[in-house]
ZADO-1210 file (C-alpha; in nm, 4 decimals, padded with zeros to 6 digits):
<atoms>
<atom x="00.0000" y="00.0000" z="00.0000" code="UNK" pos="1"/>
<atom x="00.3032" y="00.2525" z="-00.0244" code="UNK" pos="2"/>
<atom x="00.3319" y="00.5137" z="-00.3122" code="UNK" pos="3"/>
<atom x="00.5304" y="00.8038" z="-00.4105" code="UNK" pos="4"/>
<atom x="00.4689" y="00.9735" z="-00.0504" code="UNK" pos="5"/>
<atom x="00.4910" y="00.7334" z="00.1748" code="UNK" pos="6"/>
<atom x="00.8086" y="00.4774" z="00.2320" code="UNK" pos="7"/>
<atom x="00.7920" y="00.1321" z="00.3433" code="UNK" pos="8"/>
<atom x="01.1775" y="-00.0249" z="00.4114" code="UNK" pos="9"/>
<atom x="01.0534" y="-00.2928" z="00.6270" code="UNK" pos="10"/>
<atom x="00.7395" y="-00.4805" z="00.7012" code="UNK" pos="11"/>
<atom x="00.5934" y="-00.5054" z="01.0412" code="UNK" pos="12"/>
<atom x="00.3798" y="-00.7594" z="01.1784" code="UNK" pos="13"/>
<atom x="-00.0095" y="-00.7275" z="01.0801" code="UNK" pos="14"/>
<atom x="-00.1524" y="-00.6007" z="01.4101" code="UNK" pos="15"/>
<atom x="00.1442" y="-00.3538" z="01.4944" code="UNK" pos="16"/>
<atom x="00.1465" y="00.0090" z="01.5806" code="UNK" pos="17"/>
<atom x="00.2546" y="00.2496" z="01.3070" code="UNK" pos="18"/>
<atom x="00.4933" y="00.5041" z="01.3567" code="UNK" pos="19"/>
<atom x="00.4985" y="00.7596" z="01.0602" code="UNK" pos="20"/>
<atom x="00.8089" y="00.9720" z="01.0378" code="UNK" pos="21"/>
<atom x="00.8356" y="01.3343" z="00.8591" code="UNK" pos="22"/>
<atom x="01.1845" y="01.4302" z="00.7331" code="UNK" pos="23"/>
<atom x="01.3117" y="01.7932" z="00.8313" code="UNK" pos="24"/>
<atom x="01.3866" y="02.0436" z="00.5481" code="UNK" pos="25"/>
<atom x="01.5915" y="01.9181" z="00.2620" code="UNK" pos="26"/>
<atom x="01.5416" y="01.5502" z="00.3971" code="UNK" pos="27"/>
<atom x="01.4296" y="01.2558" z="00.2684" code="UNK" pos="28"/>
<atom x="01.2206" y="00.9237" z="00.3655" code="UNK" pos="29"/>
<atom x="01.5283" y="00.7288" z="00.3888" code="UNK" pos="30"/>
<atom x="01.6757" y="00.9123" z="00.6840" code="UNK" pos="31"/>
<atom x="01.4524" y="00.7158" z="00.8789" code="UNK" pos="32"/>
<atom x="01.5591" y="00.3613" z="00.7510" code="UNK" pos="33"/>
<atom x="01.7488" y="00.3037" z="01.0963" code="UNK" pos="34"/>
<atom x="01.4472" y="00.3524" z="01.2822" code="UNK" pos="35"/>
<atom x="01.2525" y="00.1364" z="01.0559" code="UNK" pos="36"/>
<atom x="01.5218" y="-00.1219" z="01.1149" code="UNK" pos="37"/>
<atom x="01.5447" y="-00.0696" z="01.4734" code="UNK" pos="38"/>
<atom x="01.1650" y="-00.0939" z="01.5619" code="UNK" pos="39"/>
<atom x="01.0402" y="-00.3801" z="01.3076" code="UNK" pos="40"/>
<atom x="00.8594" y="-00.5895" z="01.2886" code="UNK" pos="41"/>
<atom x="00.7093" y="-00.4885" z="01.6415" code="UNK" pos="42"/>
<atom x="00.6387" y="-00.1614" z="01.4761" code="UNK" pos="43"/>
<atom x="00.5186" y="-00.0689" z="01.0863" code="UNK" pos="44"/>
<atom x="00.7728" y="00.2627" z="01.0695" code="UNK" pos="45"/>
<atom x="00.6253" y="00.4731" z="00.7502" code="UNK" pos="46"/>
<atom x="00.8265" y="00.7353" z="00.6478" code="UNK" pos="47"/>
<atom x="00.6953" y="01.0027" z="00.3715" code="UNK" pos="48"/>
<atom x="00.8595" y="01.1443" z="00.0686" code="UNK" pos="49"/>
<atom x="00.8406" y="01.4984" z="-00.0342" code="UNK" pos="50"/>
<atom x="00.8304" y="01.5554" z="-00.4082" code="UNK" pos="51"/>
<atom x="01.1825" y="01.7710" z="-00.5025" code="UNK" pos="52"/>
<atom x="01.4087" y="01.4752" z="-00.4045" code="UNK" pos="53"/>
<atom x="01.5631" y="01.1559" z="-00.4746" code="UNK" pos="54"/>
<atom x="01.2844" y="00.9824" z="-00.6939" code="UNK" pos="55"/>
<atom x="01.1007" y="01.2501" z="-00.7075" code="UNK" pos="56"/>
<atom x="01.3668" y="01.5167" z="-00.8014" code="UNK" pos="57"/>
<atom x="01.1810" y="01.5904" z="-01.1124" code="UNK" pos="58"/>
<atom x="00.8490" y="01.7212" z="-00.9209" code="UNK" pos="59"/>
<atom x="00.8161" y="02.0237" z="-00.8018" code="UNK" pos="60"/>
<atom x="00.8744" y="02.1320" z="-00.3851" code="UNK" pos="61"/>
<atom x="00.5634" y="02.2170" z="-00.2112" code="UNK" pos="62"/>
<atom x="00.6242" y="02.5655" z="-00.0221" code="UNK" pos="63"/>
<atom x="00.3141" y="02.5905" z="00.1801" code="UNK" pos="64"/>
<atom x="00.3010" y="02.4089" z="00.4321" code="UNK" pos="65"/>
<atom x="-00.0810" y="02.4097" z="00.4854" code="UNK" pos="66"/>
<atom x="-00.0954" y="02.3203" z="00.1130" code="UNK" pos="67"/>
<atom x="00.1747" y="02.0126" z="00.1815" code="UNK" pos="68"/>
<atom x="-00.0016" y="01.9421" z="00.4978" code="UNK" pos="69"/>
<atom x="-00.3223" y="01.8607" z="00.3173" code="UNK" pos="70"/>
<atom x="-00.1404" y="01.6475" z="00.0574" code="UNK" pos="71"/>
<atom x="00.0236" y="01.4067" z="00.3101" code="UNK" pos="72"/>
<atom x="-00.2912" y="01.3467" z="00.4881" code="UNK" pos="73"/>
<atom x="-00.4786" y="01.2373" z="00.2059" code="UNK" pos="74"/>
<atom x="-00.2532" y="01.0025" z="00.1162" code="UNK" pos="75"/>
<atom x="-00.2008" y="00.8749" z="00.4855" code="UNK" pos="76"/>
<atom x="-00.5624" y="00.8671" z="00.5543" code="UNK" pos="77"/>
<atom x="-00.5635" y="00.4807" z="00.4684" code="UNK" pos="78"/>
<atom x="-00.3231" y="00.4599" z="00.7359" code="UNK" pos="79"/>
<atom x="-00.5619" y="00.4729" z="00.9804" code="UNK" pos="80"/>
<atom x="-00.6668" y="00.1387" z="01.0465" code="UNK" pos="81"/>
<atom x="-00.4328" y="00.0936" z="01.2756" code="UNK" pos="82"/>
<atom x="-00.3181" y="00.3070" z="01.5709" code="UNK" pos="83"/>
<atom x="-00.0841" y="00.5937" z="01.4150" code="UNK" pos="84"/>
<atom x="00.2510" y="00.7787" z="01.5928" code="UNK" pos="85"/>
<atom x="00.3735" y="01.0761" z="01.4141" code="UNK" pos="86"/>
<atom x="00.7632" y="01.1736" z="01.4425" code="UNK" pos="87"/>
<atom x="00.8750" y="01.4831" z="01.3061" code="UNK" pos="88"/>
<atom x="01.2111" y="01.6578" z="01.2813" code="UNK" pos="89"/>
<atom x="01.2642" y="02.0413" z="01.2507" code="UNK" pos="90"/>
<atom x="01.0130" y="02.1304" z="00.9719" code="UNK" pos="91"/>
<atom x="00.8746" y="01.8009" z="00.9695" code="UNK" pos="92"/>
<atom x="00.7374" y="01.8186" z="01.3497" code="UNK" pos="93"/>
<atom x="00.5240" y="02.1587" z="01.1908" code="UNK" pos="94"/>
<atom x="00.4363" y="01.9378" z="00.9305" code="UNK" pos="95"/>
<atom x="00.3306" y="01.6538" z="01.1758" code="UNK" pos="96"/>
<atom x="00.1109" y="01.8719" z="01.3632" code="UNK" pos="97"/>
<atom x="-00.0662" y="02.0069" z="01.0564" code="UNK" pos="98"/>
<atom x="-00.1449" y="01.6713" z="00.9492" code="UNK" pos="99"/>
<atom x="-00.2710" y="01.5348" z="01.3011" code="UNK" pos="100"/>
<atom x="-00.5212" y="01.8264" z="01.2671" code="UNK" pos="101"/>
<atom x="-00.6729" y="01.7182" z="00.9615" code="UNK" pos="102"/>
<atom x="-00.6486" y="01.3446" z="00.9776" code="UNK" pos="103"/>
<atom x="-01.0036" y="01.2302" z="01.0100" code="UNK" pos="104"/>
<atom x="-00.9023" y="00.9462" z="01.3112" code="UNK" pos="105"/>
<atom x="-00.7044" y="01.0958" z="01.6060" code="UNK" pos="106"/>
<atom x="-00.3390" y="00.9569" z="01.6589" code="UNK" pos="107"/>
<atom x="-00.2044" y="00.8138" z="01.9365" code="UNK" pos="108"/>
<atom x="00.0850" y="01.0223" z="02.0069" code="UNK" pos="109"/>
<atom x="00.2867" y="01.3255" z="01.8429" code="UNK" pos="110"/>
<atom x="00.6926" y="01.3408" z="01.9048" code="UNK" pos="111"/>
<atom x="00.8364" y="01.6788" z="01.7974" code="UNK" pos="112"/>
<atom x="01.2152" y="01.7559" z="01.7285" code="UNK" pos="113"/>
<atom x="01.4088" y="02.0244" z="01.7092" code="UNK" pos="114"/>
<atom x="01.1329" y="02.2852" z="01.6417" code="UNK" pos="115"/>
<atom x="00.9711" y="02.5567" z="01.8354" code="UNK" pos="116"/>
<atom x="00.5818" y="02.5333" z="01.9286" code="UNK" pos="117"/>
<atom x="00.3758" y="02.6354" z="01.6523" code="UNK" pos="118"/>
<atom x="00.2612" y="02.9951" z="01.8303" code="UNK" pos="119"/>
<atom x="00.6858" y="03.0959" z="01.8594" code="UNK" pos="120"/>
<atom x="00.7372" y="03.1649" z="01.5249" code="UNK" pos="121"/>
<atom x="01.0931" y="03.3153" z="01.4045" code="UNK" pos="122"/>
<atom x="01.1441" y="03.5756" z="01.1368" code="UNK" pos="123"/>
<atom x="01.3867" y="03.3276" z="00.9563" code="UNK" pos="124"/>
<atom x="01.4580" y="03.4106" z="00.5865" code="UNK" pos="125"/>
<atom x="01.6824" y="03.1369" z="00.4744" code="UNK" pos="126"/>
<atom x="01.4972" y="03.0808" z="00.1393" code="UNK" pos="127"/>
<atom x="01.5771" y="03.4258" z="00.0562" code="UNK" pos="128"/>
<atom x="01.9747" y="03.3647" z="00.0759" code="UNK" pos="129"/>
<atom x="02.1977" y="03.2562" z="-00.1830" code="UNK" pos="130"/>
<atom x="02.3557" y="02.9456" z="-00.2409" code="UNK" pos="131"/>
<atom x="02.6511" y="02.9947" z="-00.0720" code="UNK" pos="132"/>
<atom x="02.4473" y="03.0883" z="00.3183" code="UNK" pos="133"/>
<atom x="02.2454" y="02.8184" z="00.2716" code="UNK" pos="134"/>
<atom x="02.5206" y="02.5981" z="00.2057" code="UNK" pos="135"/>
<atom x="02.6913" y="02.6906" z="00.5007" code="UNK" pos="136"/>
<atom x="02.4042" y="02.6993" z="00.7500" code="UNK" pos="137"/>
<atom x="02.3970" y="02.3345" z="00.6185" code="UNK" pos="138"/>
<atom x="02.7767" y="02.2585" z="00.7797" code="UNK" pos="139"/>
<atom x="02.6733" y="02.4026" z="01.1013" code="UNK" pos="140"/>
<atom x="02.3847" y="02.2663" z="01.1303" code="UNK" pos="141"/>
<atom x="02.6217" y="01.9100" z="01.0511" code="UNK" pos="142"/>
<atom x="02.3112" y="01.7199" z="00.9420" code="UNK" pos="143"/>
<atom x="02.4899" y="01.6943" z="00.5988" code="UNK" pos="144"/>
<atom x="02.8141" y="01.4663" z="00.5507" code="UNK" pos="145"/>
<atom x="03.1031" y="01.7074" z="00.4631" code="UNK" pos="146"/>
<atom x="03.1649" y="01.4730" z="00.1388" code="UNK" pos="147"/>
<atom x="02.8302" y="01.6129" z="00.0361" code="UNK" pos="148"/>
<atom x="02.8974" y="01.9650" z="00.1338" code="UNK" pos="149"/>
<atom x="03.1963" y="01.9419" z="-00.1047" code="UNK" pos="150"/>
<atom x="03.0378" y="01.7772" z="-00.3753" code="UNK" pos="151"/>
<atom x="02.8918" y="02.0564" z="-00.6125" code="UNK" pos="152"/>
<atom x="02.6940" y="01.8128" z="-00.8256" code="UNK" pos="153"/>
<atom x="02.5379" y="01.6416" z="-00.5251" code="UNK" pos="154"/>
<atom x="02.4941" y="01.9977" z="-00.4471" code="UNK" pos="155"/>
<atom x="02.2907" y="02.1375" z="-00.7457" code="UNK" pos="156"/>
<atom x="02.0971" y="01.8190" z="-00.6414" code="UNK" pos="157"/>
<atom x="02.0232" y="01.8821" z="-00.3003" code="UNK" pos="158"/>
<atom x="01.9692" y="02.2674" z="-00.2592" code="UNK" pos="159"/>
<atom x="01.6271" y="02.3137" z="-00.5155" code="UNK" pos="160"/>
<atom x="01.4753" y="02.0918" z="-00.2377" code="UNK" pos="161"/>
<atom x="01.6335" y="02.2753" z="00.0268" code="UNK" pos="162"/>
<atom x="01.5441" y="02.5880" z="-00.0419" code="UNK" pos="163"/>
<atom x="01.1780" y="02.4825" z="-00.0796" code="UNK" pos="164"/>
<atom x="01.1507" y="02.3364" z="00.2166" code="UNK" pos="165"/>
<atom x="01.2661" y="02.6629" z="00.3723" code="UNK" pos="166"/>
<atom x="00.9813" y="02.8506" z="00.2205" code="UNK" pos="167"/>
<atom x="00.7403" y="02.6701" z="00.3391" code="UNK" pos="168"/>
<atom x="00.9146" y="02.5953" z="00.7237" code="UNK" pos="169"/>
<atom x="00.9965" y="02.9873" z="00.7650" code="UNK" pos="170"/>
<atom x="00.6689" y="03.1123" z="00.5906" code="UNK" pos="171"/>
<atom x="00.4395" y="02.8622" z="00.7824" code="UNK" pos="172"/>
<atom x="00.2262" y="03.0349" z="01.0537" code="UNK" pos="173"/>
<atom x="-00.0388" y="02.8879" z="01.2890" code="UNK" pos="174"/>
<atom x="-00.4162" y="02.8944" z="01.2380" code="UNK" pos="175"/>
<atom x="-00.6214" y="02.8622" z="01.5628" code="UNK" pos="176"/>
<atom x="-00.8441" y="02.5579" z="01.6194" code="UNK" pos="177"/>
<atom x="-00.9257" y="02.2936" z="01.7958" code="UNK" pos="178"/>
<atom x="-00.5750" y="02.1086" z="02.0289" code="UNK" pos="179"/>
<atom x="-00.5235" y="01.7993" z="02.0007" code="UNK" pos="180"/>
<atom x="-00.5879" y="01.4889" z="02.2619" code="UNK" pos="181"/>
<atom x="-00.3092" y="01.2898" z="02.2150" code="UNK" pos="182"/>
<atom x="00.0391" y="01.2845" z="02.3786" code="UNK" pos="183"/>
<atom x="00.2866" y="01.5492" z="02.2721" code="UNK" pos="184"/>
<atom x="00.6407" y="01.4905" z="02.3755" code="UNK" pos="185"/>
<atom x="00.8987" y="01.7371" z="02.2815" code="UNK" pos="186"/>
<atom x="01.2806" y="01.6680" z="02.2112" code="UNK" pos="187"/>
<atom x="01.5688" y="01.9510" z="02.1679" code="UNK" pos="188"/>
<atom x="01.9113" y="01.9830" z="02.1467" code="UNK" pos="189"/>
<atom x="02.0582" y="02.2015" z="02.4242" code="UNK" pos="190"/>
<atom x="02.2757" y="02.4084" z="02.1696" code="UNK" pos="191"/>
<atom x="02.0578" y="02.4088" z="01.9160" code="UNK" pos="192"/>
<atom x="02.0253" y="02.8001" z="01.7942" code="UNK" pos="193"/>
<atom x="01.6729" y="02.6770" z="01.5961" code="UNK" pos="194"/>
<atom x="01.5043" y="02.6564" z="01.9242" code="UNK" pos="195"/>
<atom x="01.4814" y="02.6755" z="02.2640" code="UNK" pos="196"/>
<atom x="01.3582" y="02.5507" z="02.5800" code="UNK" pos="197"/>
<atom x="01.1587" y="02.8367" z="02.5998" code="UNK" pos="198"/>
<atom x="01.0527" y="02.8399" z="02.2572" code="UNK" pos="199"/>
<atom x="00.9312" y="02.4134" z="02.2629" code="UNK" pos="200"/>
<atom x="00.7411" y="02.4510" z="02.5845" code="UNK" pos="201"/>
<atom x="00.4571" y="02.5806" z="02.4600" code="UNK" pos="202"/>
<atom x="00.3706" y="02.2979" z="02.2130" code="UNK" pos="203"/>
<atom x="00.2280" y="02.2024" z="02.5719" code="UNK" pos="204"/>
<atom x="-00.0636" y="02.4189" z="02.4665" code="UNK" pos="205"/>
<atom x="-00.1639" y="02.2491" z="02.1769" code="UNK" pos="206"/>
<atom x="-00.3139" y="01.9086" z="02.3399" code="UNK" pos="207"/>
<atom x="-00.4933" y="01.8383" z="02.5765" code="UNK" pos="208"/>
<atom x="-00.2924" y="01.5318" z="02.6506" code="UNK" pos="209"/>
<atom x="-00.0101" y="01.4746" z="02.8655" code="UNK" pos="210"/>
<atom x="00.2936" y="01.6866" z="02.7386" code="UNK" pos="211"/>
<atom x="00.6735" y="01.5522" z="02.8067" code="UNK" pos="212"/>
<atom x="00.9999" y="01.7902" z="02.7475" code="UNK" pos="213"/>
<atom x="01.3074" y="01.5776" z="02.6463" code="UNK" pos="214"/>
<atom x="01.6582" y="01.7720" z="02.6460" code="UNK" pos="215"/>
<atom x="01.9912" y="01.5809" z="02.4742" code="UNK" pos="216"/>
<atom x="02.3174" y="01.7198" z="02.4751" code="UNK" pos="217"/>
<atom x="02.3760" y="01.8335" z="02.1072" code="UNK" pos="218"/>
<atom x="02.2772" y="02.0860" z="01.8650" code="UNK" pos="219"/>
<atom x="02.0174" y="02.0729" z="01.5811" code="UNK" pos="220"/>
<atom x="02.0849" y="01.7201" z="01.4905" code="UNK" pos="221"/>
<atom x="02.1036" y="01.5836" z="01.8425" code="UNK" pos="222"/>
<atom x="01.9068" y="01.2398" z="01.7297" code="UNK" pos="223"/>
<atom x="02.2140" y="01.1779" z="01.5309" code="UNK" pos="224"/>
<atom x="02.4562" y="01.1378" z="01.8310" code="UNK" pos="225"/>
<atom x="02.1165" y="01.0101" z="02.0434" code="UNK" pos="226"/>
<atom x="01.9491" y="00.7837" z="01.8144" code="UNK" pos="227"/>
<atom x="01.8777" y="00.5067" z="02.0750" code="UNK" pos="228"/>
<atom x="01.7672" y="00.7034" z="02.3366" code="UNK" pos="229"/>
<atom x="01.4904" y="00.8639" z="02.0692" code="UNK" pos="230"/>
<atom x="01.4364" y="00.5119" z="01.9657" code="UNK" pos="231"/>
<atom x="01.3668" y="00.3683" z="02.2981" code="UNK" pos="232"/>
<atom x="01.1578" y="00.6975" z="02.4012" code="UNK" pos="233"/>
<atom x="00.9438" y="00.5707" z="02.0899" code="UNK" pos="234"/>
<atom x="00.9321" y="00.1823" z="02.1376" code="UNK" pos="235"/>
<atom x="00.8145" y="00.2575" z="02.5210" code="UNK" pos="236"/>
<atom x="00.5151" y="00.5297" z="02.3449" code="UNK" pos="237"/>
<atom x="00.4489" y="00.2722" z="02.1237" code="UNK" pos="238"/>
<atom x="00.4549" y="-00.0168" z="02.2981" code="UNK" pos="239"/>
<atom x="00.2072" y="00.0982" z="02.5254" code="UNK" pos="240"/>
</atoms>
């Protein structure tokens, strides 16, 4: 049942939970493939696939969020016959709320990383720079091998998608509604300059389920250095 969106790298068992996993800005599905292999088969890990990369180079970015959000959920929406966990990283976890608003069934739990509540928004204009700012906010950021960094065919690859995502991270903006009633858990880096403790506490506001702040030592790509503590923060959610 996978398509273009939505990645599949291994198969869990038919009555397992399903975690669904949002890359962050520039990203792709596979850069959840170790959590897929990690959690199966005791969990079915989906991951989606924005159009602008790998496969789906040739199509082009979505940079709207709302717009983007509405697209995923219609193609998760048969999903839902099972109990669904969204995990979202940096633009993803935006993009992970969105689509728990609009999914017709409610899901059972929300993790989002490395991104400030959706009422804190910053006055970020990355998509407006030019190649070579972006390319360097990607080193210090370092979620991007240095090989790649010094690769400019990889790069000419990479930064349509990038800069896309951008647009529609720094230009998304909150619409009021209804919280949600699921489990939010929240997960920063402590030197991470794209958010703050101050700045994630207040995705406490949008559920009216338990909230949980997790802080790692690291900056913006903290999971990278704490992958199995994430991991096993996600097998306990999921597991019960």
């Amino acid at each position: 049942m996978t398509s273009a969106w939505i990645r599949q790298f291994h198969t869990g068992r038919a009555d397992s939970a399903r975690l669904v996993c949002f890359p962050h800005a520039g990203g792709s599905a596979s850069y959840y493939f170790a959590v897929s292999r990690a959690l199966a088969p005791d969990v079915d890990v989906l991951a989606v696939q924005y159009p602008g990369r790998q496969d789906r180079r040739h199509e082009p970015c979505v940079t709207d969020l709302h717009v983007l959000a509405d697209l995923v959920t219609e193609e998760l929406t048969p999903y839902g016959d099972r109990p669904l966990t969204f995990f979202g990283h940096s633009m993803g976890a935006s993009l992970a709320f969105e689509v728990a608003r609009r999914l017709p069934v409610p899901i059972t739990g929300l993790f989002v990383s490395g991104r400030s509540a959706p009422t804190c928004p910053r006055d970020d204009r990355m998509h407006l720079a030019d190649d070579h700012r972006l390319i360097d906010g990607l080193g210090r950021m370092s979620g991007t091998d240095a090989a790649v960094l010094g690769d400019e065919e990889i790069l000419r690859l990479i930064l349509p998608a990038l800069r896309g995502d951008y647009q529609a991270a720094e230009t998304y903006r909150y619409r009021p509604g209804p919280p949600l009633s699921c489990p939010v858990t929240a997960l920063i880096g402590d030197r991470d300059d794209q958010v703050t403790e101050a700045e994630a506490k207040p995705w406490a506001e949008r559920t009216t389920g338990p909230f949980h702040l997790h802080i790692f030592d690291g900056g913006h790509f903290y999971l990278n250095d704490h992958a199995p503590a994430v991991i096993t923060l996600l097998r306990d959610h999921l597991a019960a």
